[in-house]
C-alpha positions as CSV (number, residue, x, y, z in Angstrom):
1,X,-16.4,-10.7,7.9
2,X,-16.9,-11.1,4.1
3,X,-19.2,-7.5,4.2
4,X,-15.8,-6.5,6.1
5,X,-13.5,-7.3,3.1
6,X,-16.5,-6.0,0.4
7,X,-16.1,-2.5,2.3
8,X,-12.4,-2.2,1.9
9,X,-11.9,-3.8,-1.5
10,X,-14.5,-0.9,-2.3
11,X,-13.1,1.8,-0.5
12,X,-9.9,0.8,-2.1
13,X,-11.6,1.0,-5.5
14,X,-12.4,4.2,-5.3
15,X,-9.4,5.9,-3.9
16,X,-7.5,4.5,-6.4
17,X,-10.1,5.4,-9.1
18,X,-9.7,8.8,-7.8
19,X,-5.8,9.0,-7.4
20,X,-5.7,7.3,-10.9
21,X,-7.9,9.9,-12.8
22,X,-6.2,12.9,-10.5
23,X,-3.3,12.3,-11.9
24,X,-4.1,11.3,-15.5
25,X,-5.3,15.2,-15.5
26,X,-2.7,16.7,-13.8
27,X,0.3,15.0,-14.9
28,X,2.7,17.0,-17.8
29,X,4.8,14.7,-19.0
30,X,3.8,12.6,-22.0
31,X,5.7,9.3,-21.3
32,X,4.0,9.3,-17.4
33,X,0.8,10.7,-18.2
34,X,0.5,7.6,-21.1
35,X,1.2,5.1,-18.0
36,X,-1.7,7.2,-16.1
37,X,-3.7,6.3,-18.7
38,X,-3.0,2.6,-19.1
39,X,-3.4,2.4,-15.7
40,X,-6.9,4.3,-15.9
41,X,-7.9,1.6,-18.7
42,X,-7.1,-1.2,-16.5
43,X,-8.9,0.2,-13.7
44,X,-12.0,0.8,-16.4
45,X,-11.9,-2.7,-17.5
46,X,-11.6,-3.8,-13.8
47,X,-14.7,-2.3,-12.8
48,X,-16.8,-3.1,-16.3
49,X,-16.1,-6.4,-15.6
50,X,-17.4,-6.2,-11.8
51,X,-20.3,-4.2,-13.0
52,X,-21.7,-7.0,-15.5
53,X,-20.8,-9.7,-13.4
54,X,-22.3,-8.4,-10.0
55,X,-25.3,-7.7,-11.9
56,X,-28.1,-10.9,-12.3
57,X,-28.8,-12.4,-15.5
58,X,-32.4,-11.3,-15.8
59,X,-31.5,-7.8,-15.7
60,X,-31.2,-7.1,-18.6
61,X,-30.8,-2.9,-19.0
62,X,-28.3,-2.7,-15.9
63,X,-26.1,-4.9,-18.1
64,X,-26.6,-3.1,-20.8
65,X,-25.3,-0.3,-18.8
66,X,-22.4,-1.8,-18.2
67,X,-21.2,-3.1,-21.3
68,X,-22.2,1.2,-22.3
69,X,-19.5,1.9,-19.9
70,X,-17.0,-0.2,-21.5
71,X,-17.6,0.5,-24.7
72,X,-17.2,4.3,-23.6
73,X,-13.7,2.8,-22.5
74,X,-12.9,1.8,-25.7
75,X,-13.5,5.0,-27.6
76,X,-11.1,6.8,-25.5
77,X,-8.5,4.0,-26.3
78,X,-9.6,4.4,-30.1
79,X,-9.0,8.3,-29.6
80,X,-5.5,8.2,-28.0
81,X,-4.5,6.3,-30.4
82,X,-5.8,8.6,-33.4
83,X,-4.3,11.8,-31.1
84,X,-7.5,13.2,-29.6
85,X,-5.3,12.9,-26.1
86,X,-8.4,15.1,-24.6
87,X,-11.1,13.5,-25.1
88,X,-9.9,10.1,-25.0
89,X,-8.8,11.2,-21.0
90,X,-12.5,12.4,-20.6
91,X,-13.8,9.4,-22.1
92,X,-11.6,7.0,-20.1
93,X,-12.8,9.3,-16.6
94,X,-16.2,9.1,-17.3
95,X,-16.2,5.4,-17.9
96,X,-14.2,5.2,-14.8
97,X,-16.5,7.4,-12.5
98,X,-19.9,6.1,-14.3
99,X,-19.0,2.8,-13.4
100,X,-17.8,3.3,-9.8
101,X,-21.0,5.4,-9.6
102,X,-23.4,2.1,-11.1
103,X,-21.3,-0.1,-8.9
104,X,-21.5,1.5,-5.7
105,X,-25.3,2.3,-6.1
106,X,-26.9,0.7,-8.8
């Protein structure tokens, strides 16, 4: 039953990871496209936090990882704020997608 849940909380994860990061990309209009991106921060944050706290304390480099991601997260916060609109959307994605990736596998 609780393997059940696990499976659809993950499945969930990532087709909203995917629809979220979709749409930060394809979206035109600067007022949406900043909510896209909120929402794509909260979703990085989400899984950061699930990444270093799935992970056991003597594993030391897999949390390292994690805490990599995030930080990645907060660069492209850092840049949409300084106008670098691009790359703070590629650093936000690849956060995203490197943590569903260490999540779902690592």
């Amino acid at each position: 039953m609780a393997l059940g849940i696990l499976l659809v909380v993950f499945v969930t994860l990532a087709i909203v990871s995917l629809i979220s990061i979709l749409l930060l990309f394809l979206v035109k209009d600067p007022r949406i496209n900043h909510i896209f991106f909120i929402v794509t921060v909260i979703l990085g944050i989400v899984i950061s936090y699930m990444n270093f706290t799935s992970i056991a304390s003597n594993m030391f480099a897999p949390r390292v990882i994690a805490v990599v991601f995030s930080i990645l997260l907060a660069f492209g916060v850092i840049l949409r704020y300084m106008g670098n609109i691009t790359a703070a959307k590629i650093l936000t994605a690849a956060s995203v997608v490197l943590g569903c990736l260490q999540l779902f596998f690592f």
